[in-house]
C-alpha positions in Angstrom: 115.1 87.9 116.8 114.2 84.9 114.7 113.5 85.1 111.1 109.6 84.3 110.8 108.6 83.3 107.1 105.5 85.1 106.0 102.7 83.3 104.6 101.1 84.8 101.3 97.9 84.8 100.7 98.4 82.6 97.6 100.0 80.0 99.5 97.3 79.5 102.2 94.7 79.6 99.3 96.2 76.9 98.1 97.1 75.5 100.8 93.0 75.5 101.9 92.3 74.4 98.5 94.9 71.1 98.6 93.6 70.0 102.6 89.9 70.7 101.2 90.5 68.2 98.1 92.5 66.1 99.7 89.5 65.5 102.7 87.2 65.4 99.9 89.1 63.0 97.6 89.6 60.6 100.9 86.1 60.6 102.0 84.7 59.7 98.5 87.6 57.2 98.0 86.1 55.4 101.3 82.8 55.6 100.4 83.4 54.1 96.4 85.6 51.4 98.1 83.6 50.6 100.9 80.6 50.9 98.2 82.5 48.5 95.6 83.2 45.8 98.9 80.0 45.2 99.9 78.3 45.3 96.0 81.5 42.9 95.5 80.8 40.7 98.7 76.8 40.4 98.0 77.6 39.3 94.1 79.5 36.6 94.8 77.1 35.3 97.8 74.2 35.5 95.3 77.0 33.1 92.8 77.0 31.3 95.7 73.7 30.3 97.0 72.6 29.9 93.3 75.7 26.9 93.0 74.7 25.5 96.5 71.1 25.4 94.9 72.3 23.7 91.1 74.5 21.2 93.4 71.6 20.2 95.4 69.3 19.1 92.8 72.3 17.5 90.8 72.8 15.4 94.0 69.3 14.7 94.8 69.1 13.7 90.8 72.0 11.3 90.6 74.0 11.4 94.3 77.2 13.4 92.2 79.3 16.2 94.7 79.9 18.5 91.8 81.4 22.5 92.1 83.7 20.9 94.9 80.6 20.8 97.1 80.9 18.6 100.9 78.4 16.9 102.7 78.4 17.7 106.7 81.7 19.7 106.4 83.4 19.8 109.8 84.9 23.4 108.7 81.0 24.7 108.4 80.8 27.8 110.5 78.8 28.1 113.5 76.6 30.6 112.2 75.5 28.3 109.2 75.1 24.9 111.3 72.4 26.8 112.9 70.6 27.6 109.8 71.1 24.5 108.7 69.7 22.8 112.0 66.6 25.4 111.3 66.3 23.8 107.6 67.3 27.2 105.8 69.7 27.7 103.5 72.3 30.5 104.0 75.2 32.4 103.1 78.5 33.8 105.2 81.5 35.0 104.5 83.9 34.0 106.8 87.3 36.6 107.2 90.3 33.9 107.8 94.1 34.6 107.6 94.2 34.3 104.2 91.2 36.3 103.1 87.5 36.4 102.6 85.7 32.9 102.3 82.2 32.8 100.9 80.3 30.0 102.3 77.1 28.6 101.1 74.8 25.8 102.7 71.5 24.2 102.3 70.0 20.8 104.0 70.2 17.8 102.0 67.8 15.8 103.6 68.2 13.2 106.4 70.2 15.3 108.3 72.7 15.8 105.5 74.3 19.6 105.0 75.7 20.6 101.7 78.0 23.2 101.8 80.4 25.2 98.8 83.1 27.4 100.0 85.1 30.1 97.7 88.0 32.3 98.6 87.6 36.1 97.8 90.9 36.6 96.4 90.2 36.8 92.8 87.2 39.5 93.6 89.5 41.2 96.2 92.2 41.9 93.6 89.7 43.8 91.6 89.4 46.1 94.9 93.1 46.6 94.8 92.8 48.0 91.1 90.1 50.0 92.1 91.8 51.6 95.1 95.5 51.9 92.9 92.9 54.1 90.4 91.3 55.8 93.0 94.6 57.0 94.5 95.7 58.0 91.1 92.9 59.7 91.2 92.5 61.8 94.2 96.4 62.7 93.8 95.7 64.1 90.6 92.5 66.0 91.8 94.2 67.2 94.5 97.4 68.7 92.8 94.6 70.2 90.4 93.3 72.1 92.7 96.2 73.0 94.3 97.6 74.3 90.7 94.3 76.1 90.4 94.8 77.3 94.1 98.0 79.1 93.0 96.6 80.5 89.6 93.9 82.5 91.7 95.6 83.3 94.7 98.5 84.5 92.6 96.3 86.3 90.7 94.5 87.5 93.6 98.0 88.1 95.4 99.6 90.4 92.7 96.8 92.9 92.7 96.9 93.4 96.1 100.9 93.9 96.1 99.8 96.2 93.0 97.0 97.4 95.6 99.3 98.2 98.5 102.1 99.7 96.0 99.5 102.1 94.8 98.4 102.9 98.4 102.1 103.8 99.3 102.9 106.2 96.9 100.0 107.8 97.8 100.7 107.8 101.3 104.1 109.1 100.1 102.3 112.2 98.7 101.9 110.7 95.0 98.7 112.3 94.3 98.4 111.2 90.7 98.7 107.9 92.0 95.2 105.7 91.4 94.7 102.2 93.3 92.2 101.0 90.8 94.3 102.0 87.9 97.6 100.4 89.1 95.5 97.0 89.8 94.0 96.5 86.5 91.4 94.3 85.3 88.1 94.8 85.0 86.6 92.1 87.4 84.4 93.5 89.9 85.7 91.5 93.3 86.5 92.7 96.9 89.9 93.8 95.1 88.2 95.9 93.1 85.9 97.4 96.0 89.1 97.7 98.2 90.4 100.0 95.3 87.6 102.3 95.0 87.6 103.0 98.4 90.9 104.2 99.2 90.8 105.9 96.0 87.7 107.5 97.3 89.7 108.2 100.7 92.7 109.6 98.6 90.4 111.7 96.6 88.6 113.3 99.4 92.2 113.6 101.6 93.5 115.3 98.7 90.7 118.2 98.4 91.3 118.3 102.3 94.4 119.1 102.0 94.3 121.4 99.2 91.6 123.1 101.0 93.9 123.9 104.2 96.9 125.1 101.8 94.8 127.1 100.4 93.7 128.6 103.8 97.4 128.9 104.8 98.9 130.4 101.6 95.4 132.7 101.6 96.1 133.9 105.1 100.0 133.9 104.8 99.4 136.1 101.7 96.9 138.7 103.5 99.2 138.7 106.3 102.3 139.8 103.9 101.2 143.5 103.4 100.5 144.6 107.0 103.7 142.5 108.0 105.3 144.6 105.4 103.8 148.0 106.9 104.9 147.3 110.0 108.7 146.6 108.7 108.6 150.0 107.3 106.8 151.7 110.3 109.7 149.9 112.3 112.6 150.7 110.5 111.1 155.1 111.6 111.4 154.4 115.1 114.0 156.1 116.7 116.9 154.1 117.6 116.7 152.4 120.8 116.2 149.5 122.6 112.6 149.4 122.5 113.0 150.0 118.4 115.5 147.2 118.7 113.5 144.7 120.3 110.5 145.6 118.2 112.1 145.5 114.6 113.0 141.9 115.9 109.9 140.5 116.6 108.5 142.4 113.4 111.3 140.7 111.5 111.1 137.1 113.2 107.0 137.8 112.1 107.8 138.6 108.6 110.4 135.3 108.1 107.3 133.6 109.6 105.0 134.7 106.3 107.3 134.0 104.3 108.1 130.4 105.3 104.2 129.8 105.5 104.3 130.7 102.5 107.0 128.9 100.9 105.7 125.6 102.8 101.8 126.3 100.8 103.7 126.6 97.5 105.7 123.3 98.3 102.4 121.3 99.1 100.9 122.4 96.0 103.6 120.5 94.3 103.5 123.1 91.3 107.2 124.2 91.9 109.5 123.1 89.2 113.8 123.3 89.9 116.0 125.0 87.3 118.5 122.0 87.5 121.6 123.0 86.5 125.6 120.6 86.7 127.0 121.7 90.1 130.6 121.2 91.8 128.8 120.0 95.2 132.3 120.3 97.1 133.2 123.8 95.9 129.0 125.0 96.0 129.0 124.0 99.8 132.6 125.4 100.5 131.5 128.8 99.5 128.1 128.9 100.9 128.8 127.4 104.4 131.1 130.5 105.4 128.4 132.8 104.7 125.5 130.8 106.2 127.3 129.6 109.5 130.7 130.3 109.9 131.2 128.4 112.9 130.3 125.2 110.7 133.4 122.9 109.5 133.6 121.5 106.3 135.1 118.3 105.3 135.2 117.3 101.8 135.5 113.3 101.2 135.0 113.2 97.7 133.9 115.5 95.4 130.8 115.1 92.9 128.9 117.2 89.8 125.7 116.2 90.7 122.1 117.9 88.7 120.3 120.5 91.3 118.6 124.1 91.2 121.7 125.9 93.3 119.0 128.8 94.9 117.0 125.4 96.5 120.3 123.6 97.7 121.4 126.5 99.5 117.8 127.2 101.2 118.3 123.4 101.8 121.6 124.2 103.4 120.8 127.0 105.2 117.7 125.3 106.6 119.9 122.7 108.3 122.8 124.9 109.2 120.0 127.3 111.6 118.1 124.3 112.9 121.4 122.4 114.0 122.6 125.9 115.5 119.4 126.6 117.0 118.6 123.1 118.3 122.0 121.2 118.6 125.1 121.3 120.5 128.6 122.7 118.9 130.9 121.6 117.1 128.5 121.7 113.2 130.1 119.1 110.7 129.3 119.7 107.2 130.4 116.8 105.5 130.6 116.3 101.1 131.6 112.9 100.6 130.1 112.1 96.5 126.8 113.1 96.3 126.0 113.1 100.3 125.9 116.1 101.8 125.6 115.6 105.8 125.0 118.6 108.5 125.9 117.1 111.9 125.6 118.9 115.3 126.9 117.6 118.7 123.4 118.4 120.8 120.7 116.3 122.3 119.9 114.5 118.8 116.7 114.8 116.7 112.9 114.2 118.9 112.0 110.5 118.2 108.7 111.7 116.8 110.5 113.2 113.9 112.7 110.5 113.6 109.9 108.1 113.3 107.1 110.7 111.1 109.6 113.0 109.6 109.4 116.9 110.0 105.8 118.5 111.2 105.3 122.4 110.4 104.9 124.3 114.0 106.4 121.5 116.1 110.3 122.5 117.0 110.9 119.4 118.9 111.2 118.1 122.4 111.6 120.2 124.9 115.4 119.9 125.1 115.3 121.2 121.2 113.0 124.0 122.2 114.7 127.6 121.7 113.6 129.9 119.2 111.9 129.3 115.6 108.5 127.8 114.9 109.4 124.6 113.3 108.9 125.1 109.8 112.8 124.9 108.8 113.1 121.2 108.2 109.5 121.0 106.5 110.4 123.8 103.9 113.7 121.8 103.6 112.2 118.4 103.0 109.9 119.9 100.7 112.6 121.5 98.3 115.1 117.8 98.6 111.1 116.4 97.1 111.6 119.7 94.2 114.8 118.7 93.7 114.5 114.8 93.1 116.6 114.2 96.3 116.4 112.6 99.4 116.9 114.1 102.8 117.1 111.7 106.0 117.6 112.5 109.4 119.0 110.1 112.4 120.7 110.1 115.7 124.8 109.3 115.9 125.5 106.7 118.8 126.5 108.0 121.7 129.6 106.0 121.6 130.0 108.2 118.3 129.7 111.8 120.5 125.8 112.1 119.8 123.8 114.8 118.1 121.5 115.2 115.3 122.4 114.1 111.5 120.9 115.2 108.3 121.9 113.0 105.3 121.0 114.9 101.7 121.3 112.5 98.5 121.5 115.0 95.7 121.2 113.2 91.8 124.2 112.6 90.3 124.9 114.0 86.8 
């Protein structure tokens, strides 16, 4: 796919602003020029009839040509010879290949014309001055207001990026996280308005939210002595296959509570980690024997990294059941540094999850759908968020044997 350059929002502000100044500058520069011409042209025609008219009474007075003036001139234009023939006098300026003559005529009796001609060109280089200042001119407005251009849409510019930062973390589950704050200023513009609102939005998501955990941990917490009743009443039955199959769904019930449970703590965001320095390659040799002891482990390199051990090993033990439950054998536990990867060799993770992470109560598509209720990846994500760490999850190529991969980067010491 080809690269396509984005286009700020400063640049096509200033962009508008230089084609605006530049049509502006252009279309004033025409009309002083075209303004300056004609007040230019009508001068020196006025010059001109009055020297016809002083070289007409001097030649009446004493028969003297004077100001280069001609008597019947065969060069007379058309235009005046009829004026002339009317007994007028006139003016025209005549446009010829080497510029603008100014023509002036008047009878001189007896069927005499007396005519005076100018050239332009001493005029004409005033209008070349004039339009040399008036593209110095329109340059500089224009690169003006394109420097102006930049300085508010990069103004403009860098509180929305501050805008749409702010709106991430948020999004992210930064709930601290203010738009107006993390813009500035203290103009009151559409920026500003933009702000309010989605802090408005984030404000009233937030007590949503809060006010469905609450539900959840509420319920989940009412729910835990009756569960517990009925593990006790359980554990009296007789032994049996009917006691069997009970105490397992009373069991699989009470891991239920407890992971809704654990999942209304981690939204609250109130849980802190007791970070202590761990050996990661010796802390997962030891665990993953216990936790699924069909599970390889591979260590790559070693690392010390910072980490509450009681959270990595929920962690741990969260991804070793779901790749068990939901994957395919051989499981891979791979230490290489601070990575810690789980790998299974089944149908791979759901593309919903790959695409909007892990959603409490949804266990996948249905080629992922065996036991559990789908709260084993939330409660893990949640605890890599405690710990400071980051857990991904992706698909390995086909070409690569498939399955699901779970990629936890753990803080270094």
């Amino acid at each position: 796919m080809a690269f396509r350059p984005t286009l700020t929002l400063r640049w096509k502000l200033s962009a508008a602003i230089a084609v605006v100044s530049a049509l502006v500058v252009v279309a004033l520069s025409l009309v002083v020029h075209n303004a300056a011409r004609v007040s230019m042209i009508n001068s020196a025609r006025d010059v001109q009839d009055e020297r016809v008219q002083s070289a007409l009474r001097i030649y009446e007075t004493n028969g003297r040509l004077v100001f280069y003036a001609t008597l019947n001139d065969p060069a007379l234009p058309p235009e005046l010879k009829d004026y002339a023939a009317k007994g007028q006098r006139a003016t025209f300026v005549q446009q010829t290949r080497s510029g603008l003559v100014v023509w002036a005529e008047t009878p001189a009796g007896s069927g005499k014309v007396l005519s005076l001609k100018t050239g332009f060109t001493d005029r004409y280089s005033v209008l070349v001055d004039l339009d040399q200042t008036l593209v110095l001119g329109s340059v500089t407005v224009v690169l003006g207001g394109t420097a102006v251009g930049v300085l508010v849409g990069g103004r403009m510019s860098r509180r929305l990026r501050k805008a749409a930062t702010a709106a991430r973390k948020v999004a992210d589950g930064d709930t601290q996280v203010r738009v107006r704050e993390a813009i500035g200023g203290r103009g009151r513009d559409e920026t500003d308005e933009l702000a309010r609102a989605v802090d408005a939005m984030a404000d009233a998501l937030q007590l949503r939210l809060e006010a469905e955990r609450r539900v959840t941990a509420d319920i989940a917490h009412e729910l835990r002595t009756p569960v517990t009743g009925l593990v006790t009443a359980a554990e009296l039955l007789p032994p049996g296959r009917p006691s069997e199959l009970v105490r397992d769904r009373v069991h699989a019930l009470r891991t239920l509570v407890e992971d809704v449970l654990e999942v209304a703590r981690l939204d609250g965001a109130a849980e802190q980690a007791d970070l202590q320095e761990v050996a990661l390659a010796e802390f997962v040799g030891r665990r993953v024997p216990v936790l699924a002891p069909e599970a390889t482990v591979t260590v790559a390199e070693d690392a010390v990294v910072q980490t509450d051990p009681r959270r990595l090993e929920r962690i741990l033990g969260n991804l070793l059941a779901n790749a068990a439950r939901h994957g395919g054998a051989p499981i891979d536990v791979l230490v290489d540094g601070p990575y810690l990867r789980v790998r299974d060799h089944g149908p791979g993770f759901p593309a919903d999850l790959l695409r909007e992470g892990p959603s409490r109560f949804r266990t996948g598509s249905t080629d992922r759908a065996g036991a559990g209720h789908g709260l084993g990846l939330t409660i893990a994500t949640g605890q890599a968020r405690v710990l400071g760490a980051r857990l991904t999850f992706r698909n390995a190529p086909p070409s690569d044997g498939g399955g699901a991969v779970a990629q936890l980067l753990l803080p270094r010491q």
